[in-house]
N, C-alpha and C positions, 0 to 999 in steps of 0.2 A: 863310331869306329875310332874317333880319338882315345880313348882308352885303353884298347887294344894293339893299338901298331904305337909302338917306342922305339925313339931313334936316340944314339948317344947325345946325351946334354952337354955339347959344344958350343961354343960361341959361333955363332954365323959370320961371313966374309962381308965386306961393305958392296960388293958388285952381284951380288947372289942372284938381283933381280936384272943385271944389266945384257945385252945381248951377246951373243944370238940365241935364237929359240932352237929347239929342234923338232923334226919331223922323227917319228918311231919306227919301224916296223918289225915282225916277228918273224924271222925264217923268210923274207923277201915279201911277206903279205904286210901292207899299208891297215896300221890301225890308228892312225891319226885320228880319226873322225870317234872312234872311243876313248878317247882318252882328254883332259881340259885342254883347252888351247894356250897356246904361249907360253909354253913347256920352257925355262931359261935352262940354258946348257949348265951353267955355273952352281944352279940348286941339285941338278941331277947328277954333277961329279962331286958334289960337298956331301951328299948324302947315302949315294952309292958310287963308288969311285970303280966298281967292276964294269961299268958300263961304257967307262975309256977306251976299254978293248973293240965294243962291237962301232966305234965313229967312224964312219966312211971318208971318204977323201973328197975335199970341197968339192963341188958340182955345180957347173954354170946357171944349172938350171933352176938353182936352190937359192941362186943370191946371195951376197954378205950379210942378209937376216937370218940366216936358217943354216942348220948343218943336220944329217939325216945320220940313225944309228939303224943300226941293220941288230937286231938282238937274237945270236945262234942257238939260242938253246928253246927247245919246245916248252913255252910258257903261255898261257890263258891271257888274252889282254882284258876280259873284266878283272882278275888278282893284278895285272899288273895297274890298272885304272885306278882303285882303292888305295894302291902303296903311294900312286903321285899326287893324287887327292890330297894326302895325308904329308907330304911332302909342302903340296901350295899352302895348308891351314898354317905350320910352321912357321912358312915364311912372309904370309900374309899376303898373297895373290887369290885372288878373284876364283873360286872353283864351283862344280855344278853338287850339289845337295848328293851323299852318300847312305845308305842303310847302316843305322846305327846297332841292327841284330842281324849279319849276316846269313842266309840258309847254310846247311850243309854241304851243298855242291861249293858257293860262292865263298865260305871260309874255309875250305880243301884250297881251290886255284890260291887266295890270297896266301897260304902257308906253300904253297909250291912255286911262286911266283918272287916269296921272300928268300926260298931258300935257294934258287936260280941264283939272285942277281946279291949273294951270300954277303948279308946282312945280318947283324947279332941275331943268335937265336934266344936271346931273351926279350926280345922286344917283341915277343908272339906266344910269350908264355901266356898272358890274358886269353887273345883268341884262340889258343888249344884247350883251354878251361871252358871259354865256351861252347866249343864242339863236343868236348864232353859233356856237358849239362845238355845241347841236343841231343846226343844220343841215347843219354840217359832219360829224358823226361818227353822228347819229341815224338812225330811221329813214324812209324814203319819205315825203315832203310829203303832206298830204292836199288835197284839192281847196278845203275849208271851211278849212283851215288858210291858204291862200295867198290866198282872198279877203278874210280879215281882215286878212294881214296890207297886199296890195295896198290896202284901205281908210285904214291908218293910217300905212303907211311911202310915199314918193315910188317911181318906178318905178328910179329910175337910185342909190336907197342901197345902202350895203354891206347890210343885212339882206336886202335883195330881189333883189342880185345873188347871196347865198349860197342863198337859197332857190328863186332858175332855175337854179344848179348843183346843187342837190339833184333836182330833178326832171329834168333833162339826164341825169346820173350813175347814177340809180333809172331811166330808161327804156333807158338803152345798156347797162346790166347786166342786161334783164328782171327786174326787180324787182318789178314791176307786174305780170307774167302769172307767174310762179312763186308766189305769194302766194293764186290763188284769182281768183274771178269777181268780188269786192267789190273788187280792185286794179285788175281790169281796167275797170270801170267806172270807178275815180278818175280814170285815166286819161285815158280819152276825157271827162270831165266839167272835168280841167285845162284839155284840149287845146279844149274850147269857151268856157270862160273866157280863153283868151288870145286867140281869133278877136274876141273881143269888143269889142279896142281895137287899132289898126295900131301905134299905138308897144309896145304888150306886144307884140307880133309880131313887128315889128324888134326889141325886144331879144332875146327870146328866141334868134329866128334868127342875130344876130350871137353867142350865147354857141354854138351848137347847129355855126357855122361853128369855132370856134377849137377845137373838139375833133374835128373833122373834119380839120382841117388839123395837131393835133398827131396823127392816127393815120397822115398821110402821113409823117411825120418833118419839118414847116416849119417854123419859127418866127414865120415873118410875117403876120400874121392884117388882112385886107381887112374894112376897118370896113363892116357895112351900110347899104344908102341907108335914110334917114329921110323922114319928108314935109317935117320942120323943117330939118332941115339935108341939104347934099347937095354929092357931092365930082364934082370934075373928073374927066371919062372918063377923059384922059390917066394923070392921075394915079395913078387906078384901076387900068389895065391894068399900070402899069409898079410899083406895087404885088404885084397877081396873078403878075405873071410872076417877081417877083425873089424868086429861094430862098438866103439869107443862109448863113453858116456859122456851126453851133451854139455860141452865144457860151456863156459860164461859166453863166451864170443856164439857161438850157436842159439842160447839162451837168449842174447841181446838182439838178435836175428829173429829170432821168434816174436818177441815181443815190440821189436819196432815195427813188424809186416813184412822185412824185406825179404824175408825167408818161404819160397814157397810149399804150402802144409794144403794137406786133401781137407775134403770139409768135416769128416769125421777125426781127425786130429787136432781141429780147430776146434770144433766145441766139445772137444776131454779138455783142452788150458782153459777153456772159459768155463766148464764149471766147475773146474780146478780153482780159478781165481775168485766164482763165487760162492763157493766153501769158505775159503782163507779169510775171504771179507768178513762173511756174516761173523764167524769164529771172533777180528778182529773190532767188529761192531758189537758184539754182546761184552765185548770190557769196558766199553765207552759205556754203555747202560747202566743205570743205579738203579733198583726195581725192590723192593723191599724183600726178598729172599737173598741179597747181598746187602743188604744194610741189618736185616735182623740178626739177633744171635742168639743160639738154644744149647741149651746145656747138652742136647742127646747128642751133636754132631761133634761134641768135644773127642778124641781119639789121644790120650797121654800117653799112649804107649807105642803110636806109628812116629817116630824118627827119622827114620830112613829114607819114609817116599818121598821121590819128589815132588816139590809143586806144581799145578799145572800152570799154563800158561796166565788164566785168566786170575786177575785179583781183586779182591774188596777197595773198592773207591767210594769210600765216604763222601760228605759234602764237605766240613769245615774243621772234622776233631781228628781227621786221617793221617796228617802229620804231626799231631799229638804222640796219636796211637803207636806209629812208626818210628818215630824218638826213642818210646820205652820198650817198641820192640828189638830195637839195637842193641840194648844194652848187656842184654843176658847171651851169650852164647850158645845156651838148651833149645831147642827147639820143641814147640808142641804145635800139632793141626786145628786149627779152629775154624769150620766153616770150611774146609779145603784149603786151606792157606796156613802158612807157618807163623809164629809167635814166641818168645821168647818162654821158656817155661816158669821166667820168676813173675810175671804177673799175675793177680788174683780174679778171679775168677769174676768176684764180684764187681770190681774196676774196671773190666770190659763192659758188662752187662750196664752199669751205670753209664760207662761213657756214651754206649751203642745207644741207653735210651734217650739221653740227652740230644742224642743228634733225631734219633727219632722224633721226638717235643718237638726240637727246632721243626725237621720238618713240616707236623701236622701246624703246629704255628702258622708259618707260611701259606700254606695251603687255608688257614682260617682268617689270615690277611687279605687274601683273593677272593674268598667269598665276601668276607665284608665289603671290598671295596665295589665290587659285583652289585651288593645291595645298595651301598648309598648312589651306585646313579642310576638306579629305578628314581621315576620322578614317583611323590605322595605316599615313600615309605618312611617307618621308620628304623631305627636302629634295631637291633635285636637285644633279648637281653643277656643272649650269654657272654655278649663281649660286654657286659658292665664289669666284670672282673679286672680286667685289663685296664681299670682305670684307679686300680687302687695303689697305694704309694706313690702316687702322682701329685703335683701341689694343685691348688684350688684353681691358680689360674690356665695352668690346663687342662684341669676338666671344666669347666666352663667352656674351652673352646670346642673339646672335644663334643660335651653335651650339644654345643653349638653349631656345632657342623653334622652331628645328627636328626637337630628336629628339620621335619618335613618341609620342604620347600615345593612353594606352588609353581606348580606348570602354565604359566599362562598363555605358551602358545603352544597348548595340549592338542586344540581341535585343528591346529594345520599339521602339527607334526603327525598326527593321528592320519590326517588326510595325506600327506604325502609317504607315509609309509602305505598305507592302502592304493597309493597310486605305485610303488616300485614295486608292492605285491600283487602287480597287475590289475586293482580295480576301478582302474580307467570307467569302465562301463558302468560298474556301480556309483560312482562319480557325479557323472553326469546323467541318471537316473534321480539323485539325489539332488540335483540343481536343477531339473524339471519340476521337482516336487516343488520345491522353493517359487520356481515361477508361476506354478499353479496356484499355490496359494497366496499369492500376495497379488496375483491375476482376480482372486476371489475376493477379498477383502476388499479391493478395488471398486468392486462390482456393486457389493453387498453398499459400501459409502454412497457412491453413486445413486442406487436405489431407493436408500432413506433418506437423502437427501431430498432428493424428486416427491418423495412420500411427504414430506413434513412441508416445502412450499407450496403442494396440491392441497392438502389437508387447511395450510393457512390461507391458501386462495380462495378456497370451498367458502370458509368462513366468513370469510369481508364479502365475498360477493352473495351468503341470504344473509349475514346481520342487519338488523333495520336504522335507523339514524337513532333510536332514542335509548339502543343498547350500546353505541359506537358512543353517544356524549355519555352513559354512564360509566362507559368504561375507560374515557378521559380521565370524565372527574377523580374516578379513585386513582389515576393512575398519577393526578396532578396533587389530591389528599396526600399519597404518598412520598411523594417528592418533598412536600411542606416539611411532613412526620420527618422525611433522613434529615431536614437541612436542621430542626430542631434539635434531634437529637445529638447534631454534630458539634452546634452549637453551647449546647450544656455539658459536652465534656470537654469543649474547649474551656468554657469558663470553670471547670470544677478544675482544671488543673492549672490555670493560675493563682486559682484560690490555695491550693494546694504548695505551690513553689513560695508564695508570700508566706505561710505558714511557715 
């Protein structure tokens, strides 16, 4: 609430906070008990000095602490609670915690309650901004809510014209009956509040008309007759009858939403807007029936017509093109589009193929660079061209960066793309296989092993002693024969190095 209630930026007195306090009350009813305590007399005549009027005459029973105001005029003590609140923060006394978003009822009293005890009315310019951004964005008016405020606001102000479009808005949307039997009764309890006065009537009925007439698609809204004021029939009819054409402001209404449109008016602008689009997106397109050019579509002798909207957008010789289409004043059509007529014919046709080249170029950039990160390929041969007029030492890199490079972590990259292409299952199929076989190899060792120390147990135990010492002997012959022979090529090769 500080933001909203401003008091003139005066300098404060040096006793602001000194005694006596006062006791309040409203029309002889005691609201002390709503409002902070130890109210100083001296903060409440520096800040509203109309309140001088309502001080009663000392009273024994009040003490030299305290003096009581009696306040005459019909005023809300929660408005008047938020103004003193707002008064203690100023001066820096002790107050109880306030709603920093007032509702609609509570910021009604606090603007009736400022304008009582008449106090600048710009210091509530915030909080009427607020209540209108309630009315406008909140929810459905209440019945006791628009009596109040019809009490304190005139019929024809912005608060109480936003608070007839709040209730106009909440009955043409069912708001009122989708809500419950207590909405429906708001309702009809509004709608006997306005029978109540002919000018609530005619206003309302003149708002209740403009949204009637914005659901036909008009713009011209026929003011209602009043008892006070009152228009020429003439007038009138030639009013009703005349349907204007949707000037910008209507236009801007449409287009922001705030404008209410039936459902069948609402998608004629949309596919109104997605016509214009796509129309707008085919000039953004390059597509090779606006980059080619043929001699049949040439017309030298159409001047006149105009061009359409949409034009030739090259890649990078456009503004070439456009240079020396400037220069001649003649016009001729090429392709649907205009050109000077001193260019040659054959000058287009070269330049349009050069952008052409560029093009497929690019396009043959992409593919190559496509193929070298294939892993185990190699280059292709038609871009060996592209290395001619080039110096030695870059083709050599270029040849260099073509030969094949090994993949050597082929078989996991292989295996985890087989896993993101879901073959989890195959996977692990294929690492069964793995333990199976290396389960078998296992087996198969194990086996011949057990085969070859039975096989050699078999044999010592029927060999007899006299095949066991011949089969020393040669085995000790042999040992004699390596040590000989190791011997004489030790000596052959020192015979060898003395040499």
């Amino acid at each position: 609430m500080s933001y909203t209630l401003q008091f003139p930026p005066v300098p404060l007195p040096g006793n602001i906070r000194s005694l006596p306090h006062v006791l309040i009350a409203i029309q002889g009813r005691d609201v002390a008990a709503e409002l902070p305590p130890n109210i100083p007399l001296a903060m409440l005549l520096h800040f509203a000095p109309k309140v001088r009027h309502w001080i009663l005459p000392p009273l024994e029973a009040f003490g030299p602490e305290y003096v009581g105001i009696n306040i005459l005029r019909p005023m809300s003590a929660r408005g008047l609670s938020y103004i003193v609140n707002r008064m203690c923060q100023l001066v820096g006394l002790p107050r109880p915690n306030f709603d920093t978003c007032p509702k609609i009822m509570e910021t009604t009293q606090i603007i009736e309650a400022w304008g009582l005890l008449e106090l600048p009315v710009t210091g509530i310019e915030s909080l009427k901004t607020h209540l209108v951004m309630r009315l406008m964005f909140g929810e459905p008016i209440r019945c006791i809510e628009l009596r109040v405020m019809g009490a304190v606001f005139p019929t024809t102000s912005t608060i109480m014209r936003e608070a007839a479009h709040n209730f106009i808005r909440s009955h043409r949307g069912s708001c009122y009956l989708s809500s419950g039997s207590n909405k429906f009764g708001e309702f009809h309890a509004i709608q006997d509040w306005i029978k109540e006065d002919k000018v609530r009537v005619a206003f309302f009925r003149e708002l209740n008309q403009q949204y009637q007439l914005q659901d036909q698609g008009k713009t011209s809204v026929v003011k209602a007759e009043t008892s006070k004021e009152k228009i020429d029939p003439e007038l009138k009819n030639e009013t009703a009858l005349q349907e204007e054409a949707p000037d910008r402001n209507h236009e801007v209404l449409v287009r922001g939403k705030t404008l209410r449109l039936s459902f069948k008016q609402r998608n004629e602008l949309v596919d109104k807007d997605r016509t214009e689009l796509r129309y707008r997106l085919r000039r953004l397109k390059s597509d090779d029936t606006l980059r080619s050019l043929s001699v049949e579509h040439l017309d030298l002798e159409s001047e006149d017509e105009a061009p359409p909207d949409s034009s030739i957008n090259p890649r990078d010789g456009a503004d070439q093109l456009e240079e020396k289409a400037k220069k001649s004043s003649d016009k001729m059509e090429v392709c649907g589009n205009k050109f000077p007529q001193g260019i040659d014919i054959d000058v287009l046709e070269k330049a349009l193929g050069e952008l052409n080249e560029l093009g497929a170029r690019a396009t043959r950039g992409q593919e190559r660079r496509k193929e070298r990160r294939k892993p185990g390929t190699e280059a292709r041969e038609e871009f060996d061209g592209d290395l001619e007029g080039r110096s030695t030492s870059e083709q050599e890199r270029v040849e260099k960066s073509r030969r094949p490079v090994m993949n050597i972590g082929y078989g996991l990259d292989a295996e985890r793309e087989e896993y993101r292409d879901g073959g989890e299952g195959r996977r692990e199929a294929r690492r069964d296989e793995r333990r199976k076989e290396r389960r078998k190899a296992r087996t198969e060792t194990k086996i011949g092993r057990e085969t070859t120390s039975g096989k050699t147990r078999k044999l010592l135990d029927t060999a007899t002693d006299d095949q066991l010492l011949s089969d020393a002997g040669r085995g000790s012959r042999l040992v004699e024969s390596l040590e000989k022979s190791a011997l004489g090529d030790k000596a052959g090769g020192l015979a060898h190095d003395k040499s």
